[in-house]
Residue frames as qw, qx, qy, qz and C-alpha x, y, z in Angstrom:
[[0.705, -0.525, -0.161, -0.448, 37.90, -5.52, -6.62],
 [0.238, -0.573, 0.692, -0.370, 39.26, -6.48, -3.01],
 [0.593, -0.070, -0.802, -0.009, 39.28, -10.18, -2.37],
 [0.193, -0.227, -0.758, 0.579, 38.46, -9.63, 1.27],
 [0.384, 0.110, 0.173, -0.900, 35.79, -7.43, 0.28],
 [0.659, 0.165, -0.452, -0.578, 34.21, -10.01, -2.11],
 [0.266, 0.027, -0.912, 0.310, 34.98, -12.70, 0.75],
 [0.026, -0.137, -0.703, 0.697, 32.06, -10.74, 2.58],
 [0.427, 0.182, 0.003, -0.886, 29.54, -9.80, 0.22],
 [0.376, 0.245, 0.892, -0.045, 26.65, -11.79, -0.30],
 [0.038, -0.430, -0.540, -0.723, 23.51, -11.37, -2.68],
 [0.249, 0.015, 0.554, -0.795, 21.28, -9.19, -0.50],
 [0.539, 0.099, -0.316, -0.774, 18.28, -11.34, -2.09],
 [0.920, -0.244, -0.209, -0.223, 19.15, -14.55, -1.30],
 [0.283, -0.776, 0.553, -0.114, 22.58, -13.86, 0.54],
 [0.918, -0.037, 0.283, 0.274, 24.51, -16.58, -1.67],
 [0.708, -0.375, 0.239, 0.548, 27.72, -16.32, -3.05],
 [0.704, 0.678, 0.141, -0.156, 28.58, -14.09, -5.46],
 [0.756, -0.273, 0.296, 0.516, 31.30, -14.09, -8.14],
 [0.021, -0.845, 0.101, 0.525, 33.29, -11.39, -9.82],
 [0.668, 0.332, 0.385, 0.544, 33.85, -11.15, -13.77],
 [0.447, -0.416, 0.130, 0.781, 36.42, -8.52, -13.86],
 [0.105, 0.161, 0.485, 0.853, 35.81, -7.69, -17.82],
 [0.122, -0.691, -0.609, -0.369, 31.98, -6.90, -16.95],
 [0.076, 0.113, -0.383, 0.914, 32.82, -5.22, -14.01],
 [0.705, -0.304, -0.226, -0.599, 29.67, -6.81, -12.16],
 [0.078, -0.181, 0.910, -0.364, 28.92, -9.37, -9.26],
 [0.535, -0.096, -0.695, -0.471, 27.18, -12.50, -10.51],
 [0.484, -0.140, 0.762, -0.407, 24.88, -14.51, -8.15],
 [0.262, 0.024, -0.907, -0.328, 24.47, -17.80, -10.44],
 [0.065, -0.269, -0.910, 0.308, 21.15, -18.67, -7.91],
 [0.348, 0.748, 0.353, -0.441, 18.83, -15.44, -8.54],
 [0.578, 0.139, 0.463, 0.657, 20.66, -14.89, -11.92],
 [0.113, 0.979, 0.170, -0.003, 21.11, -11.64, -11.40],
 [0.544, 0.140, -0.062, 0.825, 24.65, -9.70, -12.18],
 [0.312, -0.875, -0.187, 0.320, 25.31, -6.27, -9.57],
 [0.459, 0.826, -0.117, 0.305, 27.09, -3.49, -11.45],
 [0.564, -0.666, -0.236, 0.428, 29.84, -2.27, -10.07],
 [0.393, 0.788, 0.274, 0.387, 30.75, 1.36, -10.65],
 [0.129, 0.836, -0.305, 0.438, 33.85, 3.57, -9.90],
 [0.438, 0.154, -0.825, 0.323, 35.01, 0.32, -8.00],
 [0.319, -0.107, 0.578, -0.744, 31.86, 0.57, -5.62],
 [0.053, -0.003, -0.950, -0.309, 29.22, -2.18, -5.58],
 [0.541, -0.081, 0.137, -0.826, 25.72, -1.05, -6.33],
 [0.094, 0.011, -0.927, 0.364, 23.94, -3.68, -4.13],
 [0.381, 0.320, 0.171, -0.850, 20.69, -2.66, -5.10],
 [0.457, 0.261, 0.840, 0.131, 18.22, -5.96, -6.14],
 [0.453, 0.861, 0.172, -0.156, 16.31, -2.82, -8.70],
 [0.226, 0.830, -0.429, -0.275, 19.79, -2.12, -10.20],
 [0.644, -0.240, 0.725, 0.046, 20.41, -5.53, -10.90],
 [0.532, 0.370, -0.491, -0.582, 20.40, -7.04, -14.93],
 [0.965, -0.099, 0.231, -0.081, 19.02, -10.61, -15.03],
 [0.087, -0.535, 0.773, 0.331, 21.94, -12.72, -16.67],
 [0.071, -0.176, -0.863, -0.468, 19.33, -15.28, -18.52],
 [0.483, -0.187, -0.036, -0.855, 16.33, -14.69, -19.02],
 [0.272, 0.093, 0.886, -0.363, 13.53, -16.24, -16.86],
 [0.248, -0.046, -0.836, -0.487, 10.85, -18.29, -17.94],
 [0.287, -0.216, 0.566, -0.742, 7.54, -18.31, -17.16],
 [0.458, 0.193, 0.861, -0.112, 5.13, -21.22, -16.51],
 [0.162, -0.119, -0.548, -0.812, 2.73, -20.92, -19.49],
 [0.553, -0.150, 0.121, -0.810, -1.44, -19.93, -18.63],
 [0.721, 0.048, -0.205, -0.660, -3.46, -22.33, -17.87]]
C-alpha cells in the first residue's frame, strides 16, 4: 500500500484515521471498529463491505 495514498484516506464514516495491517491486507479505523478490505491492492471504501473488528455491544432492554 502507498504511504501517500494512506496519508489521504480517511474512514468515509467518520473520516478518522485509518491504519494499515499489511498481513490482513485491510484498513483499520480503531473509532468505528471497522477494518476496509483491500483487494488486488485497491481499497474497497465501502462502510457495507466493511467487517466489524470487535464486536459491539448492545445496551440491554429495558
Amino acid at each position: 500500500m502507498d504511504s501517500r495514498l494512506l496519508d489521504i484516506l480517511v474512514c468515509p464514516i467518520c473520516k478518522g484515521p485509518l491504519e494499515f495491517d499489511k498481513k490482513a491486507q485491510e484498513l483499520i479505523c480503531h473509532a468505528d471498529r471497522l477494518a476496509y478490505p483491500i483487494r488486488d491492492g485497491i481499497p474497497i471504501m465501502w462502510a457495507d463491505e466493511a467487517r466489524e473488528t470487535v464486536a459491539r455491544h448492545l445496551a440491554p432492554p429495558g
